[in-house]
N, C-alpha and C positions, 0 to 999 in steps of 0.2 A: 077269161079272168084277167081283170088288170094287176096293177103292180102293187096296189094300196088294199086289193083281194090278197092278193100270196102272202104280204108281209103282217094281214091282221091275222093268217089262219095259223101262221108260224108263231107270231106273238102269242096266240090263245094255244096251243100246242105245247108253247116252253113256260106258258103260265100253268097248264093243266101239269105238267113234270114236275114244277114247281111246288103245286100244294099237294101234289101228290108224295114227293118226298119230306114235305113241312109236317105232313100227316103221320107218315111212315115217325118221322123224328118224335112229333109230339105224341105218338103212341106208346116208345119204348121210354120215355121220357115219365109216361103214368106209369108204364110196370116198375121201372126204378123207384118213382115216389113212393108206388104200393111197398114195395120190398122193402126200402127204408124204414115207411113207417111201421110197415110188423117187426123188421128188428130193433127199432126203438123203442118199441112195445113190451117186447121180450126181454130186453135189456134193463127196461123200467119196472117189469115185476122182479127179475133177478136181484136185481138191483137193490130195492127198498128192502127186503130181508137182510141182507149180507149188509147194508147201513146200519142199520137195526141191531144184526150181533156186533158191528163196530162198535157203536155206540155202547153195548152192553159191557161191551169187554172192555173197553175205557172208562166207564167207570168202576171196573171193579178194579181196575189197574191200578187206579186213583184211591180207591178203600186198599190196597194192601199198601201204597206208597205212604196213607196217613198213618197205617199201622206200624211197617218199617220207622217212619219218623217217630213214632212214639217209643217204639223200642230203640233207635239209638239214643232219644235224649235220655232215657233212662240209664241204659250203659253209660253215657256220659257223668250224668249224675252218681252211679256205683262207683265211677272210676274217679270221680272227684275226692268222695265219701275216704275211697282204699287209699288216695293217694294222703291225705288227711291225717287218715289211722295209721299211717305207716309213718309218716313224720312224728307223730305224737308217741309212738313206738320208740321210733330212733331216739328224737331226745328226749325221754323220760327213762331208758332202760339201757343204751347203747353204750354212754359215756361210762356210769359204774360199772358195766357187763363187759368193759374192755377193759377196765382197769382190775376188775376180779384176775379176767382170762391170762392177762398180763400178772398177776402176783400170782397164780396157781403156775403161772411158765416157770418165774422164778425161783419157785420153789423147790419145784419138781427139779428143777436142770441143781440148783446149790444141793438137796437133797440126792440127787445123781452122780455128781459129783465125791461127793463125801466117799458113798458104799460104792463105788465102781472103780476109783484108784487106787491103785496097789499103793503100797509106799516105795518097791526101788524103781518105778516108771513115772516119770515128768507128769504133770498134768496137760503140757502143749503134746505129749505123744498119745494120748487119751483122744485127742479132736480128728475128726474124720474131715478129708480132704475134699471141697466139693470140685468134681470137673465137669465142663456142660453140664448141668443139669442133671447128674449122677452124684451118687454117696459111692466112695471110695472108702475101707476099712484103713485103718492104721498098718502099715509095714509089720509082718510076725519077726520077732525074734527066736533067730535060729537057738536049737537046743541042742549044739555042741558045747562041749565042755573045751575050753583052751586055754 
């Protein structure tokens, strides 16, 4: 065998390795493709259901949010309405309804006044002391005799 024999049977040798590992590679190459595409398969009927209830449940999400809207402009509109009635309340009722409360004070306190003071005690020792936010009675006079 010459030299241009050894170096073609090695070249056909490291060719035959060659497609035999290209082989090897493009083999596991289709089971991955297969595998892939059964789980995108799978993925793809899972999938279009669970769209499906998205989609379902966003619109209804969408009918309660028209409905929530409708119920606050209404509340808004009642609270309009109240705020209204209560101004029309105030100044049509509030001003005389103070000035009553204000003449029944006076009257009662000059009427209190009158039946409640002895004649030999001041009228300033009659008035009760306010402190913080407490009623203090008037000081008792002692009932020794001296």
């Amino acid at each position: 065998m010459s030299g241009g024999e050894v170096a073609g049977i090695l070249v056909a040798v490291f060719w035959a390795i060659l497609v035999s590992f290209l082989a090897v590679v493009l083999v596991r190459l289709a089971q991955t493709l297969r595998a892939t595409t059964k789980l995108v398969a799978e993925v793809t009927d899972q999938a279009v259901p669970l769209l499906a209830d998205a989609s379902l449940a966003v619109r209804s999400a969408q009918t309660q949010l028209d409905r929530v809207d409708a119920i606050a402009s209404d509340v808004q509109e009642v609270t309009a309405n109240a705020s209204a009635l209560s101004t029309t309340v105030a100044s049509t009722f509030g001003g005389p309804l103070v000035k009553v409360a204000a003449f029944g004070y006076g009257v009662r306190r000059a009427m209190g006044r009158k039946s409640a003071a002895p004649a030999d005690v001041p009228a300033k020792s009659a008035r009760r002391t306010v402190i913080v936010g407490r009623t203090v009675p008037p000081a008792r006079r002692s009932k020794r005799k001296g």
